[in-house]
N, C-alpha and C positions, 0 to 999 in steps of 0.2 A: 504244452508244458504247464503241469501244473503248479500256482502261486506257492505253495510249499518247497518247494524245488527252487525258488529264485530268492536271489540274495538282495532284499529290499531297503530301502531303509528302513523300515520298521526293525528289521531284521539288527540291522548296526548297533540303534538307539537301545536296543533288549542288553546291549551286553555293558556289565557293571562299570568297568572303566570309560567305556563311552559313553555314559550317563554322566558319570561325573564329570567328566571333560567336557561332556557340551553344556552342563551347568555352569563351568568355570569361565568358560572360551566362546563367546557369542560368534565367533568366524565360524568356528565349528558347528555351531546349533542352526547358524542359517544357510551352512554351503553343503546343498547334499554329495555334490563331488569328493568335497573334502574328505566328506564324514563318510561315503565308501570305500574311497581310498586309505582311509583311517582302520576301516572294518579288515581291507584285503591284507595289510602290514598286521594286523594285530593276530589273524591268522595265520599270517606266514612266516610268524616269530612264534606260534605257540608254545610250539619246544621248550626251546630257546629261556620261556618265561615260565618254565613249568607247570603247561597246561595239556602236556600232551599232545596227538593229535588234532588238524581241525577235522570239522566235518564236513569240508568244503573241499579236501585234499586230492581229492580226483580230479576236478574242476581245477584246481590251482595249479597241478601237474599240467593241465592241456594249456595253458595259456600261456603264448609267447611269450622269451626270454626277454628279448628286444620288439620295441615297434618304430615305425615308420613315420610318425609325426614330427613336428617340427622342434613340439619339446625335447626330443632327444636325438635332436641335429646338432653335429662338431661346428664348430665358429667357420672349419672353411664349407662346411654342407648350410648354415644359415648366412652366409656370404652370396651365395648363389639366387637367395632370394631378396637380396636389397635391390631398394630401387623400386618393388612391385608394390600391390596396395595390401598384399598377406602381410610384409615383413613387418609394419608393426604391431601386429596382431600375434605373430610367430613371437614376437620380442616380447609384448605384455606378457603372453600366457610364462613365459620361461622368468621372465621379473619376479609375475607371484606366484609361481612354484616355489622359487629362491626366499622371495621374505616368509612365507609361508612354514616354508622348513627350519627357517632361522627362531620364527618364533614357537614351533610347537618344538625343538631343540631347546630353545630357554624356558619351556615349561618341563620337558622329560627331566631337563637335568636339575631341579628346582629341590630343594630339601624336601619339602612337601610331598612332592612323588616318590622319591627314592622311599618315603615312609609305608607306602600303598603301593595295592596292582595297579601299573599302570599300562596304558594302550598298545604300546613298543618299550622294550628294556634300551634302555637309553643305550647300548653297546652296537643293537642292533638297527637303528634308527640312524642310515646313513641315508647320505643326499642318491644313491643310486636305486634303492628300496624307495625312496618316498617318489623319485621319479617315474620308476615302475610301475609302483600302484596308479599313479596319477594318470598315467598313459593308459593302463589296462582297464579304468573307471572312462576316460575322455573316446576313449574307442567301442565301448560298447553298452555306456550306459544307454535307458531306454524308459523313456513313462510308461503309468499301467497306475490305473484309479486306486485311491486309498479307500479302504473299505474302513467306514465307520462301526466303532462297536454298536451291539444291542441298546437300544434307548430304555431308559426307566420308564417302568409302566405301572398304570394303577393296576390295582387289583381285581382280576377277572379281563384283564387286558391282554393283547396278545403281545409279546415283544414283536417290534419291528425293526429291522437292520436294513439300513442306504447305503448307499454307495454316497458319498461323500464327495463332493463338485470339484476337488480336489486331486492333483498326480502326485504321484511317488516314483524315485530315480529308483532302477532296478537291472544288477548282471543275471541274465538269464542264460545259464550254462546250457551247451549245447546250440541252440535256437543262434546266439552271439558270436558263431564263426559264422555263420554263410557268410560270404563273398555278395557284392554288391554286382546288380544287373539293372541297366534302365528297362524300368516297366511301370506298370502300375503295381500299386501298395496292398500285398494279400495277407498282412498277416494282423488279427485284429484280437481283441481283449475279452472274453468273454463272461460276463459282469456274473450270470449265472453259475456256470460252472467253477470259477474264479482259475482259468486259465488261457493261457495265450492260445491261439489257433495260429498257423501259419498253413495256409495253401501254397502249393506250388505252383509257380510261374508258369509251366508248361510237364506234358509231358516226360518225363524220364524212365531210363533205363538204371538194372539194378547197376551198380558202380558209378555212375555218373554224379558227376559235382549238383547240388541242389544250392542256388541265388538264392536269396531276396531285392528287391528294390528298398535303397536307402532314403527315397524321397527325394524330393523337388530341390538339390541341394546345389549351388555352384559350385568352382574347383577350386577355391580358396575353403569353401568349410570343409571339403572334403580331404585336402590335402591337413590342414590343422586337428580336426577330430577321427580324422581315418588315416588318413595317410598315403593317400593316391590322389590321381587328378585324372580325371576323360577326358578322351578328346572327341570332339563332337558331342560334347555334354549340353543339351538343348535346355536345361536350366540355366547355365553358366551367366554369368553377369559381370560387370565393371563395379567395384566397389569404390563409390564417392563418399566422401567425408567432409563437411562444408559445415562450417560456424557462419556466425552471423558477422560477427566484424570482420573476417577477412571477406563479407561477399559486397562489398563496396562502399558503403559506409564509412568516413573516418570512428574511429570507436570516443564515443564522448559528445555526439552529434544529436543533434534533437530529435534526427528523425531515427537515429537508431536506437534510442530510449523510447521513442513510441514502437517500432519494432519488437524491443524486448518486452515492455506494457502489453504488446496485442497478443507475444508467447506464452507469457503468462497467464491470461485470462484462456487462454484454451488451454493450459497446461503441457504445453512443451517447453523443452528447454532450448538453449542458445545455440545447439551445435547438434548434426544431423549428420547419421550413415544411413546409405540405402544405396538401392543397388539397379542398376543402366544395364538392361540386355538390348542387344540387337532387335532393332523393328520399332525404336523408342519408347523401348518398354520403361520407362520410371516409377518405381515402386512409389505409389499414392502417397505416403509422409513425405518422401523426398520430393517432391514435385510441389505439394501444397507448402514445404521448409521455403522451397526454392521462389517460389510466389512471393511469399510475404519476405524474402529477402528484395523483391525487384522492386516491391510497393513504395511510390513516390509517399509526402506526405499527406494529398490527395485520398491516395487510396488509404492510408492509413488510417485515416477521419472517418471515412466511410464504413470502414471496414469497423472503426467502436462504435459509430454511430447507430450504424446499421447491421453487425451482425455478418458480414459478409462469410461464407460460405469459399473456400481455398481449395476446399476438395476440389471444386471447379474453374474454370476459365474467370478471372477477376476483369479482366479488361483485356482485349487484343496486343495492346500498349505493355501492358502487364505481364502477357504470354511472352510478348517476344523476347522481352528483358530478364525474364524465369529460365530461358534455355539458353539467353545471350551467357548469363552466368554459368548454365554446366557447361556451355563450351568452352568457358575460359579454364573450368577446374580439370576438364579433359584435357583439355593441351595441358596442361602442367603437368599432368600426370605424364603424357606422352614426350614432353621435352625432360621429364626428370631420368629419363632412360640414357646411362652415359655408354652406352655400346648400342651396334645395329642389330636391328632384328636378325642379319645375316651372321653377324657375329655369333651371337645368342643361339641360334641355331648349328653354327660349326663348333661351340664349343659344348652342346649338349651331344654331338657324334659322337665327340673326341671323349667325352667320361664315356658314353655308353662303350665307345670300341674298346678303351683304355680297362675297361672292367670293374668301375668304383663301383661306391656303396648305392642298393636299392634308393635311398637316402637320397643323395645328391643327384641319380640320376632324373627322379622324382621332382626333386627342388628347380632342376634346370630346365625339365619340360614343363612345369608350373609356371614359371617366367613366360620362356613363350606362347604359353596358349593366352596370359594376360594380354601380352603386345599384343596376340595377333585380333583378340577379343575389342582392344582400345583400340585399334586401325576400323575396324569396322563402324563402333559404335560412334567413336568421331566424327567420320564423313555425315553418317546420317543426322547426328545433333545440329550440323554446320549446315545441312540441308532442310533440315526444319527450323531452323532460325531464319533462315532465306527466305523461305516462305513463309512465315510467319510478318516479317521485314515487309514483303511485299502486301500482304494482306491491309496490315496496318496502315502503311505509306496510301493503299487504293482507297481507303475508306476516308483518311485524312484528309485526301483530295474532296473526295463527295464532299463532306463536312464544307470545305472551304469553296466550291464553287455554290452549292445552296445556301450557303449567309452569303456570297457576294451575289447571290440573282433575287436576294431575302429584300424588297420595299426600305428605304431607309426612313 
């Protein structure tokens, strides 16, 4: 697919009203989602603003009326997802969509615009257009290197053009239906020719549907930026969310001011997501967060004195009090569930047999594959905290019969 063919940011930025808007609107200048979604509405009111056709109008006809994500779930289809660690991730994204549109509405209808071309003709800039766009940029945006213009050259010099260290968000028509296949990742960027390549996954036949693999993704991002969920997804993961004052510390405590002192000197902040697959996989930030939450003030000392290294094992003492914590945050998560897993699953029959929306039926098997995800990664936390328990407790021992057989 060549770069010409795809609708880039660069692409958005070219057109005069959305120069001027993201001069005016720093949200807009820094969110390239926005400022796609700003491009797809500005196209799909050409008309509308007397600009005629877009050029994009083939492309705009193939793209779903409706999608499947959680921004545009009814209150009883995002009902079905409370309680889980998506829902308030499904609740932010739908938040700032909502202020979102509130304020680029109190800019459309502004004296100032009405005097100028602006992005959307304020008649046509309704909350189900901006939603639209938003879902059709959230489902198939994609990176793809920004290519730096020609650099200034002396004289008798040859221009030379980089590729610039730099991505750019980009809908690439056509390439941005395939259907999502667990595999490996064939489709890659090619800086030379400046277009995308995509190989196929496997052989095919003429008629047959053509995949790609969406990547290494769990089924919470999958269900909020695509709008499905696998089962048997071997990426899939528990999503934990842990601050600092809620991981035992009273807040205002000496040693949790040296806590926040030691975050700061490595440049993290107070409060950490990451993500717990099966086999105690703990994504490395959240494990080294969870560390330096269990660090007595001991280790604390050590740790500005010395430099200490979190990436790693800080003390056995240490380990065991780092995973004593995400067991505490797993079971909360697993008691904040007010219905049974049995439940959960006889009322995901009852929408499927009943015939609801792709939607809800979607959101209900979402739930369950988190319970049944939390039931497993549970046990095993609870299992490596055990051992960890014993490790500790054996070595403590050592310690304590070698100073009592230690010469006084």
């Amino acid at each position: 697919m060549p770069r010409d063919l795809m609708i880039t940011e660069q692409v958005a930025k070219d057109v005069p009203s959305l120069m001027e808007l993201r001069g005016e609107d720093v949200v807009v200048e820094q969110t390239p989602t926005l400022l796609l979604a700003l491009y797809l509405m500005h196209e799909m009111t050409l008309s509308e603003n007397g600009g005629g056709t877009s050029e994009w109008q083939e492309y705009l006809d193939l793209l779903p009326g409706e999608y499947s994500i959680p921004l545009q779930y009814t209150i009883d289809e995002l009902r079905l997802l409370q309680e889980t660690q998506l829902f308030s991730n499904a609740i932010r994204m739908l938040v700032n969509a909502a202020l979102q549109y509130a304020r680029l509405h109190k800019i459309f209808a502004s004296e100032k615009a009405a005097k100028k071309d602006v992005v959307v003709p304020l008649g046509e800039f309704t909350w189900d257009l901006m939603v639209w766009s938003l879902s059709a940029v959230l489902t198939r945006q994609n990176q793809i290197p920004t290519i730096a213009p020609p650099t200034l050259q002396k004289e008798g010099e040859a221009a030379v053009t980089e590729t610039a260290p730099t991505m750019q968000l980009a809908l690439i028509p056509l390439w941005d239906m395939c259907n999502h296949l667990p595999g490996e990742i064939t489709t890659f960027y090619n800086i030379e020719t400046k277009s995308l390549e995509c190989l196929a996954m496997s052989s095919f036949a003429e008629g047959q549907e053509i995949c790609m693999a969406y990547g290494s993704r769990p089924n919470a991002h999958l269900l909020l930026y695509s709008g499905f969920v696998a089962e048997g997804n071997a990426h899939d993961s528990v999503q934990v969310t842990l601050s600092l004052s809620s991981a035992g510390d009273a807040s205002g405590s000496k040693i949790l001011e040296s806590k926040k002192s030691f975050l700061q000197s490595m440049r993290l902040g107070e409060k950490c997501a990451f993500a717990v697959k099966p086999g105690s996989g703990i994504e490395p930030q959240g494990l080294s967060f969870l560390r330096i939450c269990a660090m007595d003030q001991q280790d604390i000392d050590r740790a500005m004195s010395e430099g200490v290294d979190v990436s790693k094992v800080v003390s056995l003492r240490n380990e065991h009090k780092a995973i004593a914590l995400l067991r505490q945050e797993l079971e909360r998560i697993s008691k904040g569930y007010t219905t049974t897993l049995a439940q959960d699953e006889e009322k995901y029959e009852a929408i499927k047999k009943k015939g609801d929306s792709y939607k809800a039926t979607t959101g209900a098997h979402a739930r369950i594959l988190e319970r049944k995800l939390v039931n497993v990664v549970l046990p095993e936390t609870i299992e490596n905290e055990g051992r960890l328990k014993k490790k500790y407790q054996s070595r403590e021992k050592k310690k304590k019969k070698k100073k009592a057989a230690a010469p006084q």
